[in-house]
N, C-alpha and C positions, 0 to 999 in steps of 0.2 A: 699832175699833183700826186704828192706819194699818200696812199693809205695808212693807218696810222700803224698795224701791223706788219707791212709790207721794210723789208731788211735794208738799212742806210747804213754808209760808212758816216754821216753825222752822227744815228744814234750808239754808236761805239764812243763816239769822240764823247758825249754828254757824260754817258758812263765814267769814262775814266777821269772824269774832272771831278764827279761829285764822290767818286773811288774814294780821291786824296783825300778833301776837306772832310770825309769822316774817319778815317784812319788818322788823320792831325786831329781831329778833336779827340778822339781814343786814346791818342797816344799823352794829349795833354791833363784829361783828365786820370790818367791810372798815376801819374805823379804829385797830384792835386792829394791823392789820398794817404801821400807821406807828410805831415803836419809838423810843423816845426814845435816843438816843447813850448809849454806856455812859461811864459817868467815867471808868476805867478809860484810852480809850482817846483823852480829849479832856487836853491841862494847857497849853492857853494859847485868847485868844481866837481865833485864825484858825483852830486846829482844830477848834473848837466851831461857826465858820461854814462851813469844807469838809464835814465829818460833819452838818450840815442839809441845804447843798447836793446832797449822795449823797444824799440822802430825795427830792430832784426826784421821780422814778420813781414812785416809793409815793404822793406825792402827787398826781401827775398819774391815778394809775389809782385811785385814790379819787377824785377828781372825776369821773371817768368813769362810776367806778360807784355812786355817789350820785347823780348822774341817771339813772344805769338804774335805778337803784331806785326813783327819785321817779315817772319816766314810767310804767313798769310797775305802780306802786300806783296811782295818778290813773286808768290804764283800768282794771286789775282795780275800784276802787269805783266808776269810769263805770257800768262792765258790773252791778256788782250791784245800781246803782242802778233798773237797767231790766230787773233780771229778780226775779220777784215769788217764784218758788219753788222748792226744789232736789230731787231726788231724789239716789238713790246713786251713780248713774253719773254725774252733773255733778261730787257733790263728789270722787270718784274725778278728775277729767279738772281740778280746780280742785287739789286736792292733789299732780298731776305737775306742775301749774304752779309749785306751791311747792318741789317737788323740787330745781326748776331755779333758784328764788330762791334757797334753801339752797345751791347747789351754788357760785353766785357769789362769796362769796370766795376762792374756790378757783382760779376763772379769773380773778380782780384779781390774786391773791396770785404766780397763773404770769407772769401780766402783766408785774408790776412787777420780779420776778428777771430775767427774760430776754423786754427790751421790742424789742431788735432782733434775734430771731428771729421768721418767718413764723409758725412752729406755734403759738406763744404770740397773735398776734393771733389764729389760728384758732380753736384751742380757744374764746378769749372770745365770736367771734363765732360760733360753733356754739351756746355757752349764751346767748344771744342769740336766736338761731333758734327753739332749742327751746320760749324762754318764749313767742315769736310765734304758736308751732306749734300751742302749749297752750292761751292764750289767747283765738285763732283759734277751737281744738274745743271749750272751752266757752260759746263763744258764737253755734256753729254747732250745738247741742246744745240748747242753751237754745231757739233760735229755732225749730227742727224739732219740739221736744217741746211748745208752747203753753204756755213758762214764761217767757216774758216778760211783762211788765206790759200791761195791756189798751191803754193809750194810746200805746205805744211802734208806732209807724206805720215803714212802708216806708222810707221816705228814713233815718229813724234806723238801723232796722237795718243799709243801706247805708253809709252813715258808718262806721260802727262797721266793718263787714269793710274796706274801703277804705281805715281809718285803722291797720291793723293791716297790710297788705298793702305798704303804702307806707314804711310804717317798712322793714317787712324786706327791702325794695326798695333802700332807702338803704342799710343796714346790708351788704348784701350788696356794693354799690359800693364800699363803705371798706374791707370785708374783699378784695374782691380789688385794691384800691391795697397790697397785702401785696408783690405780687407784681413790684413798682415799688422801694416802700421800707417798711418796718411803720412805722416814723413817720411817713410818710405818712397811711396808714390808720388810726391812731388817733388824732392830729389829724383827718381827715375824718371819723368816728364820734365825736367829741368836739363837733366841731361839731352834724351831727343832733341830739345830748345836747342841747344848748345852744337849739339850734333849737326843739324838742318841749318842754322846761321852761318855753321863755319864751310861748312858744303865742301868737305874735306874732296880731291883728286885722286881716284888711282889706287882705291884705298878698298880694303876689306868693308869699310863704314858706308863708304859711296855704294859697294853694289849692295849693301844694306838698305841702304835710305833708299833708293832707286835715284 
C-alpha cells in the first residue's frame, strides 16, 4: 500500500485531468465577461455599432488573456510531460498554480473596467507572477525530488527554469511601463503574449524568449 506522500505515476495522471477542467472553465469564463448590448439600450444601427465599439476593452483583455491561458497550459503540459511522478506536496504546489488560473478572470474582468488605472495593470501582472512563481516551484520540486522522467537531462531542465524566468522578466518590464502609461504596458505584455504563442524558430525572438 502506497503512503499518501510516497511518488505515483497515478498522481501525475490526477494532476493533469483536473489541470484541464480548470484551465476550460478559465478559459470559458474570461469570454462570459464580453456581454452582448442590451436591446434595451441600442434602436438604430449606429448605436448598435458605438455599444460594440465600448466592448474594445473587454475584447482587448480577453485577448490578452487567452494567451495567458494558452501559454500557461503549453508549459504546465511541457512540464508534465517530463515528469514521470507526483506526490502530495507537488500536487499541493500544482493546485496553488490553479488557484491563480482560477483567480484570472478576475484580473481580466479589473482590467477591462478600469484599463487606464496603474493598480489594474498591477493586480494582472501580480497574477502573472504568482502563476511564474508556482510554476517555477513545481518544477523546482519535481527536479529536487527524482520525479522527473529518467531521460530528461540537464540542458532540459535548464530550458525549462530559464524559459520561466524570462517570461517573468518581460512581464515585469510591461508592468512597470504602468508607470509611463497602462496602455503602454498592456500593449507591451500583449506583445510577449503574441510572441510566446507564436514561438517563432531560428529567430533573434526565440533566443529572446528562451
Amino acid at each position: 500500500m502506497k503512503r499518501p506522500l510516497e511518488p505515483s505515476a497515478e498522481g501525475r495522471g490526477r494532476i493533469v485531468g483536473i489541470t484541464d477542467g480548470v484551465f476550460a472553465i478559465a478559459l470559458t469564463l474570461i469570454v462570459l465577461e464580453i456581454r452582448v448590448p442590451t436591446h434595451e439600450a441600442v434602436h438604430s444601427e449606429s448605436e448598435l455599432v458605438a455599444a460594440i465599439l465600448a466592448l474594445a476593452p473587454r475584447f482587448l483583455t480577453y485577448a490578452l488573456s487567452f494567451l495567458t491561458l494558452t501559454i500557461f497550459w503549453f508549459g504546465q503540459q511541457a512540464q508534465h510531460g517530463l515528469i514521470a511522478k507526483s506526490d502530495r506536496r507537488l500536487a499541493t504546489l500544482n493546485l496553488c498554480f490553479l488557484a491563480f488560473i482560477a483567480l484570472l478572470p478576475f484580473s481580466t474582468d479589473l482590467l477591462a473596467d478600469f484599463l487606464e488605472f496603474r493598480v489594474a495593470v498591477f493586480v494582472y501582472w501580480l497574477n502573472l507572477l504568482m502563476l511564474g512563481a508556482t510554476l517555477y516551484a513545481s518544477w523546482w520540486y519535481a527536479d529536487r525530488n527524482g520525479m522527473l522522467a529518467a531521460d530528461v537531462d540537464a540542458e532540459t531542465k535548464r530550458v525549462v527554469y530559464q524559459r520561466i524566468v524570462k517570461a517573468q522578466i518581460l512581464w515585469a518590464i510591461g508592468a512597470a511601463l504602468s508607470l509611463v502609461a497602462p496602455l503602454a504596458s498592456i500593449a507591451f505584455i500583449l506583445l510577449v503574449q503574441l510572441i510566446y504563442a507564436a514561438a517563432p524558430r531560428g529567430s533573434l525572438l526565440r533566443k529572446i524568449i528562451g
